[in-house]
PyMOL Python script that loads the backbone (N, CA, C, O; Angstrom):
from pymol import cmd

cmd.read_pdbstr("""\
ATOM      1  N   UNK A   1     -18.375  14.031 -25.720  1.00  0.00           N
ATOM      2  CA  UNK A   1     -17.905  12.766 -25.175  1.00  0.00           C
ATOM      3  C   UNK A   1     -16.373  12.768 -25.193  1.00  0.00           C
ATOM      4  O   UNK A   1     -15.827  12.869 -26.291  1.00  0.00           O
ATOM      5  N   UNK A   2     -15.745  12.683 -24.264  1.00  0.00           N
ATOM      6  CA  UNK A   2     -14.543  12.286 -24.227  1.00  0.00           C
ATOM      7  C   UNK A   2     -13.574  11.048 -24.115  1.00  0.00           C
ATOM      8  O   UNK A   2     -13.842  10.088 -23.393  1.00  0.00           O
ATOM      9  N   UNK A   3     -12.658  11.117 -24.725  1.00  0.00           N
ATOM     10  CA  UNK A   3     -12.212   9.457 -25.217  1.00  0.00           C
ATOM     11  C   UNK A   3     -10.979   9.699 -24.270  1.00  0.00           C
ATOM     12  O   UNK A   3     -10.159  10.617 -24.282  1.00  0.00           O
ATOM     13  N   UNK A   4     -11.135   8.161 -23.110  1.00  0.00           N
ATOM     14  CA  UNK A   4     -10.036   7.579 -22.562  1.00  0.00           C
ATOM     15  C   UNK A   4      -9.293   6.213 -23.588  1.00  0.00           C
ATOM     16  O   UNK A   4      -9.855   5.220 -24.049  1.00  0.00           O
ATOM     17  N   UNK A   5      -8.094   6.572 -23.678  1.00  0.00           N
ATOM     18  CA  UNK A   5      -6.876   5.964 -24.162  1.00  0.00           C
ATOM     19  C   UNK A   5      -6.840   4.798 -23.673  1.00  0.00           C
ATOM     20  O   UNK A   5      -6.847   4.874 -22.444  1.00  0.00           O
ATOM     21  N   UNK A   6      -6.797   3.526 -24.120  1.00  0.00           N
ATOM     22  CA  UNK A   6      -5.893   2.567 -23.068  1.00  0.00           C
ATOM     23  C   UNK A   6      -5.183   1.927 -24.659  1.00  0.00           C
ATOM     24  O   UNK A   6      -5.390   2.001 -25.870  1.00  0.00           O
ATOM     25  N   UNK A   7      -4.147   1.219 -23.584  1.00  0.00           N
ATOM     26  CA  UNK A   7      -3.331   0.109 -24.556  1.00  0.00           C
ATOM     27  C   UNK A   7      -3.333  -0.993 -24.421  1.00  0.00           C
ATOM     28  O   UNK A   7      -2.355  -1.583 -24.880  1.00  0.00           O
ATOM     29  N   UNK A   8      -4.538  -1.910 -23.656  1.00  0.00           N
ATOM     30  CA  UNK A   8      -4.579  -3.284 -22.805  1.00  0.00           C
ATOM     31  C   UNK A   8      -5.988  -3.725 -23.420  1.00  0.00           C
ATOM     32  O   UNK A   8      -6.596  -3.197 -24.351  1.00  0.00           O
ATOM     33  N   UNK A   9      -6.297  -4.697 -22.744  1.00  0.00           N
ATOM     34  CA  UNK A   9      -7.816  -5.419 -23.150  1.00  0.00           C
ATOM     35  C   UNK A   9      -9.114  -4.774 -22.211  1.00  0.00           C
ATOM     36  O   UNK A   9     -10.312  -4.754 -22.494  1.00  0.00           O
ATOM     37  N   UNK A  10      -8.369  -4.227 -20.918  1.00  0.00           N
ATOM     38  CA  UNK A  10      -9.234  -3.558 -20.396  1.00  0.00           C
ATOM     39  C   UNK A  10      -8.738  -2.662 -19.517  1.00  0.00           C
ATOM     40  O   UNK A  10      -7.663  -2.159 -19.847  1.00  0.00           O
ATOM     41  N   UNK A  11      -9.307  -2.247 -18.282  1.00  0.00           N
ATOM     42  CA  UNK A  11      -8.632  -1.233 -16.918  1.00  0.00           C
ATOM     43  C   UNK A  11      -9.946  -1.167 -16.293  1.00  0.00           C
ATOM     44  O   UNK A  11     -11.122  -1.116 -16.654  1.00  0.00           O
ATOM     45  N   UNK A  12      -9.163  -1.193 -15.025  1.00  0.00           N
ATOM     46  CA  UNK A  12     -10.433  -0.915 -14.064  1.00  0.00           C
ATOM     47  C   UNK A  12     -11.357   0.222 -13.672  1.00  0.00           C
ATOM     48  O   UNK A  12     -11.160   1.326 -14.180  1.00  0.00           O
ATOM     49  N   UNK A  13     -12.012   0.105 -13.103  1.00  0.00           N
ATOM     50  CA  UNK A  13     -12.952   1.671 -12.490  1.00  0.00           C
ATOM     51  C   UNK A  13     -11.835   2.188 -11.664  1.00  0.00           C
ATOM     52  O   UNK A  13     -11.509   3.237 -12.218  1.00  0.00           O
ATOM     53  N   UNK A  14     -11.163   2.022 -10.747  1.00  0.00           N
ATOM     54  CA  UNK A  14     -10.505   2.584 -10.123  1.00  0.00           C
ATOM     55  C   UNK A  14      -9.265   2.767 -11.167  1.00  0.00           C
ATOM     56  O   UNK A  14      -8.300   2.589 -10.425  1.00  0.00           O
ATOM     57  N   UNK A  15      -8.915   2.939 -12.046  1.00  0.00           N
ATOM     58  CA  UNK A  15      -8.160   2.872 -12.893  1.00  0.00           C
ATOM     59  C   UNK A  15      -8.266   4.277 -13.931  1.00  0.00           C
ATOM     60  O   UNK A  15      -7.531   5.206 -14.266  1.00  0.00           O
ATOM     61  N   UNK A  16      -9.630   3.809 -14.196  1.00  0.00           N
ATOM     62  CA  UNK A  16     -10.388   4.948 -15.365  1.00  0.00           C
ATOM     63  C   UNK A  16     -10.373   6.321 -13.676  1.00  0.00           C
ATOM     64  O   UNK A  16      -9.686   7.328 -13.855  1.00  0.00           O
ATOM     65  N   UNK A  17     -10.904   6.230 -12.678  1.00  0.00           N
ATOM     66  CA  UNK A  17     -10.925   7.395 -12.232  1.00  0.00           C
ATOM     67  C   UNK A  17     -10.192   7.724 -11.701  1.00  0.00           C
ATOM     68  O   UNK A  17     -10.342   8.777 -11.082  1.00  0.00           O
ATOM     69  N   UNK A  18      -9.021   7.035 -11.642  1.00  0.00           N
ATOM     70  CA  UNK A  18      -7.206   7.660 -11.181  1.00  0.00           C
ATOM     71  C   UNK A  18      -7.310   8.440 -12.317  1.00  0.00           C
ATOM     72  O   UNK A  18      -7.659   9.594 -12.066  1.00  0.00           O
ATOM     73  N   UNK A  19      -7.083   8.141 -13.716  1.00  0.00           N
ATOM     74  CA  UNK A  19      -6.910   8.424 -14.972  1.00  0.00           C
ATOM     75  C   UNK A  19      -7.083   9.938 -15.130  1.00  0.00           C
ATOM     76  O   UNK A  19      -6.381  10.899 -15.444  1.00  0.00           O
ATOM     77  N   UNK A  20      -8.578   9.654 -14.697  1.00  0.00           N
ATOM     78  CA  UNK A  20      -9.589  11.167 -15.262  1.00  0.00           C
ATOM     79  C   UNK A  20      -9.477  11.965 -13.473  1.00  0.00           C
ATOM     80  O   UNK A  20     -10.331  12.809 -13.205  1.00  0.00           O
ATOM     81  N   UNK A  21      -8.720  11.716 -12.711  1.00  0.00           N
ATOM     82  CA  UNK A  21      -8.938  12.822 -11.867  1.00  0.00           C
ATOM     83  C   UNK A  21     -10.035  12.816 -10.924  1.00  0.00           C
ATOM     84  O   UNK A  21     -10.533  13.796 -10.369  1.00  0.00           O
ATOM     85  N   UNK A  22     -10.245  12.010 -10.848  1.00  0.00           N
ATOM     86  CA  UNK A  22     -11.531  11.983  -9.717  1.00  0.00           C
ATOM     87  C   UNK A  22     -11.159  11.547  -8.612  1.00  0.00           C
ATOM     88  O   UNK A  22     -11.759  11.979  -7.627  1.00  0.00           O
ATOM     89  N   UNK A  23      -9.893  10.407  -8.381  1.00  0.00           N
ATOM     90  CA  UNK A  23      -9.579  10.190  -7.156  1.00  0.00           C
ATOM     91  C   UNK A  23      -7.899  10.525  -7.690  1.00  0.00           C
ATOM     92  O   UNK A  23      -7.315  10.601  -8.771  1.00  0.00           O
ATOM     93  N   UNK A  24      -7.510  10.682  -6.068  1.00  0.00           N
ATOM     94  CA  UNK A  24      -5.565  10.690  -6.426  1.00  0.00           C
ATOM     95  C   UNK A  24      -5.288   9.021  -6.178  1.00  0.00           C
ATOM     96  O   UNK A  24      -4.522   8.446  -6.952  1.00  0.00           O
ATOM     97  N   UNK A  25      -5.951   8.260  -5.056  1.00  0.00           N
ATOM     98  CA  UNK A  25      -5.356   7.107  -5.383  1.00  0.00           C
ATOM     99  C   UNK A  25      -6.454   6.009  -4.937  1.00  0.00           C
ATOM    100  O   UNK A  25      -7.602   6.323  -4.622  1.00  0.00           O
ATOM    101  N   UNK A  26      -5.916   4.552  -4.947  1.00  0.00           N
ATOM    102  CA  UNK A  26      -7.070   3.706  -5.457  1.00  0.00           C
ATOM    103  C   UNK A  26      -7.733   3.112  -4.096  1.00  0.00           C
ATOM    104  O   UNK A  26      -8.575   2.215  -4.118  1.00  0.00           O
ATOM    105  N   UNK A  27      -7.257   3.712  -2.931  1.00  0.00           N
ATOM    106  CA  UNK A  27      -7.827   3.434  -1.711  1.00  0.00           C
ATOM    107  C   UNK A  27      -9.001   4.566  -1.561  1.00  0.00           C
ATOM    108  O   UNK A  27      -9.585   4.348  -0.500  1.00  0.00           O
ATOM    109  N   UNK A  28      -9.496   5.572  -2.164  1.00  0.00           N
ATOM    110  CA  UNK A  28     -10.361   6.730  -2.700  1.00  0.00           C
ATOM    111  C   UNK A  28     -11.639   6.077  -3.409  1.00  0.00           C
ATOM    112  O   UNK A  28     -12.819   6.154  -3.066  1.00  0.00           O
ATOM    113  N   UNK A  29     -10.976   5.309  -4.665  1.00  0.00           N
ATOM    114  CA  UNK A  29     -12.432   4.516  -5.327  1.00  0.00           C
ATOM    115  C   UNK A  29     -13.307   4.101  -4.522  1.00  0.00           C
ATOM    116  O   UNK A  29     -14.426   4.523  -4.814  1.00  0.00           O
ATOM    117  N   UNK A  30     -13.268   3.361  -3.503  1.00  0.00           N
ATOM    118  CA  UNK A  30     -14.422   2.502  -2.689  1.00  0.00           C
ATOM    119  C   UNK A  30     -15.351   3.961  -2.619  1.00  0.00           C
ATOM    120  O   UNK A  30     -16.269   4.152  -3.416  1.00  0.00           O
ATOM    121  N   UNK A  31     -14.973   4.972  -1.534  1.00  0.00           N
ATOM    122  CA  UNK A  31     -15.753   6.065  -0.923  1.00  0.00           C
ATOM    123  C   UNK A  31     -16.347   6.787  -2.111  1.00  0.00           C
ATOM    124  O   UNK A  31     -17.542   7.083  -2.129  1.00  0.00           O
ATOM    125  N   UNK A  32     -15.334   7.137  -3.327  1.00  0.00           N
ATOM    126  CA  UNK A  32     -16.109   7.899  -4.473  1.00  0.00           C
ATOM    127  C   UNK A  32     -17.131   6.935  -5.084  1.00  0.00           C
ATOM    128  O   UNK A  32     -18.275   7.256  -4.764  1.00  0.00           O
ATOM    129  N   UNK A  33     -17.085   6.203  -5.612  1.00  0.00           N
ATOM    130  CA  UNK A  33     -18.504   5.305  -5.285  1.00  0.00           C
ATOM    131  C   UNK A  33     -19.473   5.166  -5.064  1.00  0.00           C
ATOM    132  O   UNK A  33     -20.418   4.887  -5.803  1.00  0.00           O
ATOM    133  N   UNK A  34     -19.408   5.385  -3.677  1.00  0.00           N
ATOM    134  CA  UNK A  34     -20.571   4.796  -2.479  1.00  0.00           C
ATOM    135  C   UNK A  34     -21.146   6.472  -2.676  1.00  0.00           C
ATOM    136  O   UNK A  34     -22.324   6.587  -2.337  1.00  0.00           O
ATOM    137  N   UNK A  35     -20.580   7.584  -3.099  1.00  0.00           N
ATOM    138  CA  UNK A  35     -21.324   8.444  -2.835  1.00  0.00           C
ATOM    139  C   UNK A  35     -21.364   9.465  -3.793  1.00  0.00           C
ATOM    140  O   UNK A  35     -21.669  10.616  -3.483  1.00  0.00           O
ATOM    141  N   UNK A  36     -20.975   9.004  -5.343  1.00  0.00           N
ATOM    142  CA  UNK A  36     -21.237   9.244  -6.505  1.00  0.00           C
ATOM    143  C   UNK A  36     -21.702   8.201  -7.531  1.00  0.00           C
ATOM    144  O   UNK A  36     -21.446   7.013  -7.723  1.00  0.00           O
ATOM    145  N   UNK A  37     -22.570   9.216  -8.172  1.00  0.00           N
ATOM    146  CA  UNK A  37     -23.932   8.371  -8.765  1.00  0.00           C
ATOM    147  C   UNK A  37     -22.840   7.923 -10.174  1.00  0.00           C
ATOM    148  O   UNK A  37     -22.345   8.917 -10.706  1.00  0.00           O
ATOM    149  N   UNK A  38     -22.478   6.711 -10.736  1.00  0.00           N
ATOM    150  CA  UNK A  38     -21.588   6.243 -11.884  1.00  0.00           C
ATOM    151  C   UNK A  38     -22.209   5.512 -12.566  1.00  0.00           C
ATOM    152  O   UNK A  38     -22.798   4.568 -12.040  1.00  0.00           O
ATOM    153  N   UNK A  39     -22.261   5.703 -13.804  1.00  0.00           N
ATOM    154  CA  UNK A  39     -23.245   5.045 -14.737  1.00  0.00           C
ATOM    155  C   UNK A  39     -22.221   4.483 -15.904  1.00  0.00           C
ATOM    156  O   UNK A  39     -21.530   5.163 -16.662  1.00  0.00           O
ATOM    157  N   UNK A  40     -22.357   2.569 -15.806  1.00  0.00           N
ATOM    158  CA  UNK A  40     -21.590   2.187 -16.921  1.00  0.00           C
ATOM    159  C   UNK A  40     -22.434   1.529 -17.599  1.00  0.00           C
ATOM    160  O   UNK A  40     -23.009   0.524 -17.181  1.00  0.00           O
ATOM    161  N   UNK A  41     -22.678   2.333 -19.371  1.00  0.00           N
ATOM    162  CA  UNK A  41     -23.283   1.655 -20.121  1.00  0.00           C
ATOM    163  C   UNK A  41     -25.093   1.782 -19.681  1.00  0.00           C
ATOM    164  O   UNK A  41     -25.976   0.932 -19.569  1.00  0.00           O
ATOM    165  N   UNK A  42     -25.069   3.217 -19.525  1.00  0.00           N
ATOM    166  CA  UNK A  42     -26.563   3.615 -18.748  1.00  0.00           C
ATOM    167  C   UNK A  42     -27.363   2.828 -17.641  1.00  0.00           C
ATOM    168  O   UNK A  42     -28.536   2.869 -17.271  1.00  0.00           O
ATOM    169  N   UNK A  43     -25.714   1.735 -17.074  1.00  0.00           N
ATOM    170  CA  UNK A  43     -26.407   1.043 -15.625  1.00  0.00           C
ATOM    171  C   UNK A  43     -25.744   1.398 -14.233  1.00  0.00           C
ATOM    172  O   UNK A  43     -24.534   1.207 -14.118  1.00  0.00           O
ATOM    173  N   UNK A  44     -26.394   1.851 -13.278  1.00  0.00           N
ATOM    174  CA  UNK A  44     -25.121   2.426 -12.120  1.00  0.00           C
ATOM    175  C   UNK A  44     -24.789   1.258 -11.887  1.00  0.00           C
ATOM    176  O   UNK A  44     -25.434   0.209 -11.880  1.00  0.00           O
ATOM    177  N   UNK A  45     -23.138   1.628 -11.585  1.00  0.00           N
ATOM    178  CA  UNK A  45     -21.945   0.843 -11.301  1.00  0.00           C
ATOM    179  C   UNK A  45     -21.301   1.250 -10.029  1.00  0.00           C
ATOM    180  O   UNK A  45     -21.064   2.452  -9.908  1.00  0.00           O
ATOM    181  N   UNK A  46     -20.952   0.390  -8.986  1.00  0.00           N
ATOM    182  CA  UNK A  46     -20.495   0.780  -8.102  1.00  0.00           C
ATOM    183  C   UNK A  46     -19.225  -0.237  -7.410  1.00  0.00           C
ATOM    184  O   UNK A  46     -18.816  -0.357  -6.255  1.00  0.00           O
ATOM    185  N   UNK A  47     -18.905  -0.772  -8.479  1.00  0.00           N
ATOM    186  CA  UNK A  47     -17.524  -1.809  -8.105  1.00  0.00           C
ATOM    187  C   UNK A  47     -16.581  -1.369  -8.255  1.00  0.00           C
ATOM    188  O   UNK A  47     -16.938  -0.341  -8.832  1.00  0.00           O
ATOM    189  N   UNK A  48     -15.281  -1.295  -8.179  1.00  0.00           N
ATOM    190  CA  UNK A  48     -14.365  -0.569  -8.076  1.00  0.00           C
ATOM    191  C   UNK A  48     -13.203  -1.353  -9.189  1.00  0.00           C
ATOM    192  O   UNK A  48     -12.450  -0.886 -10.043  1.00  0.00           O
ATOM    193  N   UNK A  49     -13.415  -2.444  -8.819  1.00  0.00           N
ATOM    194  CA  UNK A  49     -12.460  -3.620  -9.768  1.00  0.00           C
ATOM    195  C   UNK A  49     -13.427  -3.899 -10.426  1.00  0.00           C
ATOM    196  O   UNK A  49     -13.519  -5.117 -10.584  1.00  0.00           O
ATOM    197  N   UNK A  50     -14.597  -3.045 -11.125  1.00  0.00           N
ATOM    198  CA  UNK A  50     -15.335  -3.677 -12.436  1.00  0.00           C
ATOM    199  C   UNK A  50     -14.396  -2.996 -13.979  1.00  0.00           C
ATOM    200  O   UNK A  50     -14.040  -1.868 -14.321  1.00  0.00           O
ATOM    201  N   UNK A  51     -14.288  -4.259 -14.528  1.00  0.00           N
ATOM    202  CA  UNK A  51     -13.378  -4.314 -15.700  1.00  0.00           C
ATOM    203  C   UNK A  51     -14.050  -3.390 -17.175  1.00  0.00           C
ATOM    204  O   UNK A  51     -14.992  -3.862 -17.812  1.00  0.00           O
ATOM    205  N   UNK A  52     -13.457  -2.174 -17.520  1.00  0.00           N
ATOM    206  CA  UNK A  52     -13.896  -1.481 -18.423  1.00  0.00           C
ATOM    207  C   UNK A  52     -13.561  -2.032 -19.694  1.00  0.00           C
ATOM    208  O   UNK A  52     -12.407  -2.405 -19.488  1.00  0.00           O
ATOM    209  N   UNK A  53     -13.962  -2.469 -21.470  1.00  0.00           N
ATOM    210  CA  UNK A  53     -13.264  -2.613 -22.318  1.00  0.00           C
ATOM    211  C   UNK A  53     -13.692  -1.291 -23.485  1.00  0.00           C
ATOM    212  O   UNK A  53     -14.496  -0.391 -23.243  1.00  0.00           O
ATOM    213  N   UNK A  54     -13.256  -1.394 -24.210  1.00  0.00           N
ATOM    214  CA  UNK A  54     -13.124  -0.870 -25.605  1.00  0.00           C
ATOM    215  C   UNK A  54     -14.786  -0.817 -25.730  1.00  0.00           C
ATOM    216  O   UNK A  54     -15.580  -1.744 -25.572  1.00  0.00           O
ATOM    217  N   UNK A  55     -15.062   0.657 -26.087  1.00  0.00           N
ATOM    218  CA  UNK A  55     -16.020   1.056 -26.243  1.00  0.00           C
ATOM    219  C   UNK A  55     -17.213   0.924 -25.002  1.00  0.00           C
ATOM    220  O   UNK A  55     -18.311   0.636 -25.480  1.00  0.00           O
ATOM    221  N   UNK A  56     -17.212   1.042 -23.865  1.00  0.00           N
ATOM    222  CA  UNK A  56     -17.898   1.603 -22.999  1.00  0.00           C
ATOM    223  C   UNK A  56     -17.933   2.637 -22.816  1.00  0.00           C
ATOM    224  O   UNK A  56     -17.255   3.467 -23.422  1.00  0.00           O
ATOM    225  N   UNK A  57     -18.853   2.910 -21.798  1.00  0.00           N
ATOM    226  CA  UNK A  57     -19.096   4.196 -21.473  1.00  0.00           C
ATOM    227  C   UNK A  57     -19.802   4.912 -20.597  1.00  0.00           C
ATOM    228  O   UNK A  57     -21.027   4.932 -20.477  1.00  0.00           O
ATOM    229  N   UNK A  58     -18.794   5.653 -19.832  1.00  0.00           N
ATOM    230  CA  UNK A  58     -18.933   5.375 -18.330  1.00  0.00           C
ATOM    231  C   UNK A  58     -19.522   7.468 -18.386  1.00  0.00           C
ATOM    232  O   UNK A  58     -19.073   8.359 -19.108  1.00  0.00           O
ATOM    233  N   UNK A  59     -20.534   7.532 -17.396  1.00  0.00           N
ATOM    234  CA  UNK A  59     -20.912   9.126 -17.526  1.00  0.00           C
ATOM    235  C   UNK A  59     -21.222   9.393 -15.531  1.00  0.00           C
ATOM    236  O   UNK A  59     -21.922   8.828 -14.691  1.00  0.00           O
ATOM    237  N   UNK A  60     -20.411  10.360 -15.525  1.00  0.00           N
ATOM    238  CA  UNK A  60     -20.192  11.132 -13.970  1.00  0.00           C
ATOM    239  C   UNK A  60     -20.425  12.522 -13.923  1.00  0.00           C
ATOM    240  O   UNK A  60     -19.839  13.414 -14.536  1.00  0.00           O
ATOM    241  N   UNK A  61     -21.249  12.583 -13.210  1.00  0.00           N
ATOM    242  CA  UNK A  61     -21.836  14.205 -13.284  1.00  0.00           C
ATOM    243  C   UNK A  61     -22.001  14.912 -14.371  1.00  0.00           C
ATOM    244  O   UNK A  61     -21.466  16.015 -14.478  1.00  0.00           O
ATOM    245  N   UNK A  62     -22.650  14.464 -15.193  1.00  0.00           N
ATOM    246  CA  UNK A  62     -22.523  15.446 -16.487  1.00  0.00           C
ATOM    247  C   UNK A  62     -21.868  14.921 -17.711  1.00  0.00           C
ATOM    248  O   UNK A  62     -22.164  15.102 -18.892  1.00  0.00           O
ATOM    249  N   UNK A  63     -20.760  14.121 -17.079  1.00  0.00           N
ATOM    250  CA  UNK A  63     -19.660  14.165 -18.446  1.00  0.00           C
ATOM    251  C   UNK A  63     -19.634  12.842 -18.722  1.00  0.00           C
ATOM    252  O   UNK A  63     -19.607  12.140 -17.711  1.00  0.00           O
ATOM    253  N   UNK A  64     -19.631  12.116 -20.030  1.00  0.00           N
ATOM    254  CA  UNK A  64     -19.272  11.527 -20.647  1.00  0.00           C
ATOM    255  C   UNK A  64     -18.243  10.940 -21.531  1.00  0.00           C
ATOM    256  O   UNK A  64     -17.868  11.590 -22.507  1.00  0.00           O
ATOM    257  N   UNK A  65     -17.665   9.567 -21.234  1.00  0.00           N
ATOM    258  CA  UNK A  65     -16.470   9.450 -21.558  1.00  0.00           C
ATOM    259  C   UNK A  65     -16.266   7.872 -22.338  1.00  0.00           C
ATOM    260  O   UNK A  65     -17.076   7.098 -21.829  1.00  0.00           O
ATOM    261  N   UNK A  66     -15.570   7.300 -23.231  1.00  0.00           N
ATOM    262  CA  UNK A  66     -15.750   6.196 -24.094  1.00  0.00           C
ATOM    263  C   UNK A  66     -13.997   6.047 -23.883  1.00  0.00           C
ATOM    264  O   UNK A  66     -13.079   6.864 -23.808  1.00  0.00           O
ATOM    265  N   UNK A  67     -14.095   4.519 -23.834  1.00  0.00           N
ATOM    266  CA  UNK A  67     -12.957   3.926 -23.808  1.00  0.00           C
ATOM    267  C   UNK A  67     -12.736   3.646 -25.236  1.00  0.00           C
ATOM    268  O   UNK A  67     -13.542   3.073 -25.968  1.00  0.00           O
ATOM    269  N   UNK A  68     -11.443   4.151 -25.612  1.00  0.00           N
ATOM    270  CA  UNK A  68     -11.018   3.605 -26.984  1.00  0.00           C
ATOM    271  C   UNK A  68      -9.492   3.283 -27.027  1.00  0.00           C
ATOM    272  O   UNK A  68      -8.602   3.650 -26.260  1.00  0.00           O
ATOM    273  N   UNK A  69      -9.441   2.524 -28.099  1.00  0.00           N
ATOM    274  CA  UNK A  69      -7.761   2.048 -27.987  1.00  0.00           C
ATOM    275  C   UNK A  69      -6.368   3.119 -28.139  1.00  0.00           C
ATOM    276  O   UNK A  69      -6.143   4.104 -28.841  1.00  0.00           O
ATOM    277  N   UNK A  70      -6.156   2.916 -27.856  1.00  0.00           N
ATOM    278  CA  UNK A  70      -4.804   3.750 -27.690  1.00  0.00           C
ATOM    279  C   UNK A  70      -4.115   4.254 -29.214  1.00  0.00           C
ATOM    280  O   UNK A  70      -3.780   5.379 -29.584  1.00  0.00           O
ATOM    281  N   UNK A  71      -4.045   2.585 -30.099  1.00  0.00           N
ATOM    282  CA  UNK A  71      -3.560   2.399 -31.529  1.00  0.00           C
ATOM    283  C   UNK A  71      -4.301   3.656 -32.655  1.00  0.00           C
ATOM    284  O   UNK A  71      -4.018   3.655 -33.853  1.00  0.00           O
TER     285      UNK A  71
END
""", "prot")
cmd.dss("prot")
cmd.show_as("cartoon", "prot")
cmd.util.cbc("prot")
cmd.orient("prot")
């Protein structure tokens, strides 16, 4: 499982997958999406401005990843 950093109360999906490399920018999220299978919290997710916090956990092809605080 790999741990994304933040320093805020939350960040978005398009946020977390700028982050991790999946898209270069946030006009990309909509299409990666619609045609990758994204699972937040073992429910597919497909919003783009859905708000991630502290301790979720979002899994894309394989990989698994947990939001934790930065501190």
């Amino acid at each position: 499982m790999k741990k994304v950093l933040i320093n805020s109360e939350f960040i978005t999906m398009t946020q977390f997958l700028k982050i991790e490399g999946y898209i270069g920018s946030g006009g990309e999220a909509k299409y990666f999406l619609q045609e990758n299978e994204v699972f937040l919290n073992s429910e597919l997710e497909n919003r783009r401005g859905k708000k991630l916090y502290l301790d979720d956990v979002i899994k894309i092809d394989g990989d698994t990843y947990i939001i934790v605080n930065e501190d």
